[in-house]
N, C-alpha and C positions, 0 to 999 in steps of 0.2 A: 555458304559464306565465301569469299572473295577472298581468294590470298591476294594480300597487299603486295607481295613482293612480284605478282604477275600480272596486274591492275596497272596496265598502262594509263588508265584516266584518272589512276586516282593519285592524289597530294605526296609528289617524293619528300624524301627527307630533305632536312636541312641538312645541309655541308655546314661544318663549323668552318667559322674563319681564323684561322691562326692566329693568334695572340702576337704582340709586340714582342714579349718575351722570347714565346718558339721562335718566333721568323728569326732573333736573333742567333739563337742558339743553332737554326740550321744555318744561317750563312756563316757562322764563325766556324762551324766543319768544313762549308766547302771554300774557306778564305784563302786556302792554297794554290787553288785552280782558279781562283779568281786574279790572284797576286800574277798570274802568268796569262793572264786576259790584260792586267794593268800593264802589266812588263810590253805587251805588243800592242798596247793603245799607245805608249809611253814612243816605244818606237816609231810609230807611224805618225806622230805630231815631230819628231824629227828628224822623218825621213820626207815628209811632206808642207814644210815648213815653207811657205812662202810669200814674200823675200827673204833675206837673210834682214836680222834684227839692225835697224837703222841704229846708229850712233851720230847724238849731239855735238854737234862743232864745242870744240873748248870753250868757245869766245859767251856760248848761249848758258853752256855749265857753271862759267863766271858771272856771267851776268846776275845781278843785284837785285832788276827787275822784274826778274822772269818767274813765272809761278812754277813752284819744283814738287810733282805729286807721285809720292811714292808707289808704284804697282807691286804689292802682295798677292802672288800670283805666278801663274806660267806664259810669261812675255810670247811663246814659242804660241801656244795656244791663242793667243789673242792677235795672231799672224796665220792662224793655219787656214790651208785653203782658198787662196786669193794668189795671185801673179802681181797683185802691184802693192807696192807699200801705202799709198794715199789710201789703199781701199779697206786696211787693215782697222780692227776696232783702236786702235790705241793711235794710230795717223788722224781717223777721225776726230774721236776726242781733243788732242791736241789744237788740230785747226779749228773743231770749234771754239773750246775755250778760249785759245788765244782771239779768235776772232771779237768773240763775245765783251773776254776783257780787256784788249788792248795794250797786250802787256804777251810777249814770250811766253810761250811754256814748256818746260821740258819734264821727260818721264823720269822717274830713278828708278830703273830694275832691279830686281833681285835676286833670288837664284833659276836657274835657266830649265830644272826637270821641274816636270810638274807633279807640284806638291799636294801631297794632304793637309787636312787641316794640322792634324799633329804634328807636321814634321816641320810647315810652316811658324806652330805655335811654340817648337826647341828651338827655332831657328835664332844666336843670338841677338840679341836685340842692339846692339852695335851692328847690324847688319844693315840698318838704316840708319842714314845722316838727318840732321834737321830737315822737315820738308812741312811747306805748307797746306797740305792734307795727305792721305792717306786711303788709296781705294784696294779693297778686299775683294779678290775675285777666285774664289776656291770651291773643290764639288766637283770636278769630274773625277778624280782618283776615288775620291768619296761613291761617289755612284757606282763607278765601278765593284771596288772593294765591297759596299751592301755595308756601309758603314751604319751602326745603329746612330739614330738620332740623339740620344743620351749621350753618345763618346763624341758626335760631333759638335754639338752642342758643347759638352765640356773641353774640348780643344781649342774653338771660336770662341770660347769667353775667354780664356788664356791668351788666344792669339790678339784682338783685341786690346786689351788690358794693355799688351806691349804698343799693339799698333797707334794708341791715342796717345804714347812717349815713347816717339820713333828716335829723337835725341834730346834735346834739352827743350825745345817749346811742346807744348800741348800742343794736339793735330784732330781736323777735322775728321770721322772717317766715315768712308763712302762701305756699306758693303751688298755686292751686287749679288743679285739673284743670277741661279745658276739655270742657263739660257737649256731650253730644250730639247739634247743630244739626243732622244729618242728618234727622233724625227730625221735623225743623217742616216747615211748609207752607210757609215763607219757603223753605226749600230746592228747586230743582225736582228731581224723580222722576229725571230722568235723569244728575242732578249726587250723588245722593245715595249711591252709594258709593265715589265718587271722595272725597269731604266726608267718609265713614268713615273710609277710607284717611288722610285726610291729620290728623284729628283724633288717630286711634290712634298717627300718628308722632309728631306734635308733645308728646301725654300722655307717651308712652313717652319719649321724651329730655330731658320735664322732671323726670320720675319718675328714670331713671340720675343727668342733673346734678344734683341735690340730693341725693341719697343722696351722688354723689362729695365734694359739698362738705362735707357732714355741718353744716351751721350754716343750717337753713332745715329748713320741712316739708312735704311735696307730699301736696294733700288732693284725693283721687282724685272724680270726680264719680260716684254711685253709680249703679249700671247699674239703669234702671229695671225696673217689671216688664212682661210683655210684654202684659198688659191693658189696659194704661195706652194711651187713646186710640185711635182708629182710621179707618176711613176714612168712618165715619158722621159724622166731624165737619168737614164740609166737603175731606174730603182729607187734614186734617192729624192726622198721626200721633200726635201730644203733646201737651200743652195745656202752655202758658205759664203757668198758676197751677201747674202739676207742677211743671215747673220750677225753679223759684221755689222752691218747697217742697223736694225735695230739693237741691236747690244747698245753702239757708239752712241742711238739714238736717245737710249733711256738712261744712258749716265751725264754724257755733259754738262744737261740745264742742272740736275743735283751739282755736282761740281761746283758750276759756275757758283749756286745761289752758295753753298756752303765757302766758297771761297772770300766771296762777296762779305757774308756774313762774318769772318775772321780776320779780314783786311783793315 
């Protein structure tokens, strides 16, 4: 007879797959060491922040015309890794929509570190003025951290909730899918399909809650193509001006039409 355990042709065991449960319970052990992986991502979006964060002429902040959409989010992050500000996702957006609707637009920022869902969803809600929509862009703290999909999920229904009565009108809200950091050089090589993994869960349960809620709209980040960067470029998979560019590319038209739609 054949011992199985020296029977290289024959049928290995199954590896059980970790339960949603376990995977939780180990990353809440190592959420220590992870908080100090956040603390030097946290740093290097700004120590790496480029340009510095553009500021609206008064005359455009007054203005009556001009469409005024809240960013829930890390402004610093939606700058990082470009040298010009046009080339930044939040320049882009801007000049589209304005383009699109013929009408001014300017952003309303909010707090400058970049946030978790949680700490976005304590954040108070007087922290935004009336604005005629409302885009949601959170998930990398999350990823990092190994936040379970249950607590993020229950954070983004809280956050939410506030974000659609940002001041005294009801608001459209945008919430974007969280764009594919696996694939940067900031990511290390051995973290990077654990950082898939956790990106695809956090997408996927903001994808379900907002369909459940039916009053919000989840704008998928588009899967790049797989030309896009390589390891000729220092290592890094992606280039940050990509980025940038399809981020800006898959939120606008929502925008626009959601604007469109409340005007």
């Amino acid at each position: 007879m054949t011992d199985p355990r020296t029977d290289r042709g024959g049928a290995r065991p199954a590896v059980p797959t970790p339960t949603p449960a376990l995977r939780d319970v180990v990353w809440a052990c190592l959420r220590p060491a992870l908080r100090l992986r956040l603390a030097l991502f946290r740093r290097a979006v700004r120590s790496g922040t480029f340009p510095p964060a553009a500021t609206a002429p008064p005359s455009l902040l007054d203005d009556v015309t001009a469409d005024r959409v809240a960013y829930v989010g890390n402004a610093a992050a939606a700058r990082f890794g470009v040298l010009e500000e046009e080339l930044t996702t939040l320049s882009r957006v801007a000049a589209a929509v304005g383009s699109a609707r013929g009408r001014p637009f300017v952003w309303v920022e909010g707090p400058a570190q970049v946030l978790t869902a949680r700490e976005a969803a304590d954040e108070p809600a007087s922290a935004v003025p009336d604005v005629d929509a409302v885009v949601v862009a959170l998930g990398f703290s999350d990823v990092l951290l190994m936040t379970s999909a249950a607590a993020w999920r229950r954070d983004l229904d809280r956050l939410l909730d506030a974000a659609r009565h940002p001041g005294s009108v009801l608001s459209p809200v945008l919430v974007a899918g969280i764009p594919p950091i696996d694939r940067l050089r900031l990511t290390s090589r051995g973290a990077r399909g654990r950082v898939h993994g956790q990106i695809a869960r956090l997408n996927a349960e903001s994808e379900r809650l907002v369909r459940e809620r039916g009053d919000c709209v989840f704008v998928p980040f588009p899967e790049p193509e797989p030309a896009v960067g390589s390891a000729r470029l220092n290592g890094q998979l992606w280039s940050w001006r990509r980025v940038h560019e399809l981020w800006a590319a898959s939120l606008w038209p929502e925008l626009v039409r959601v604007l469109d739609e409340s005007s």
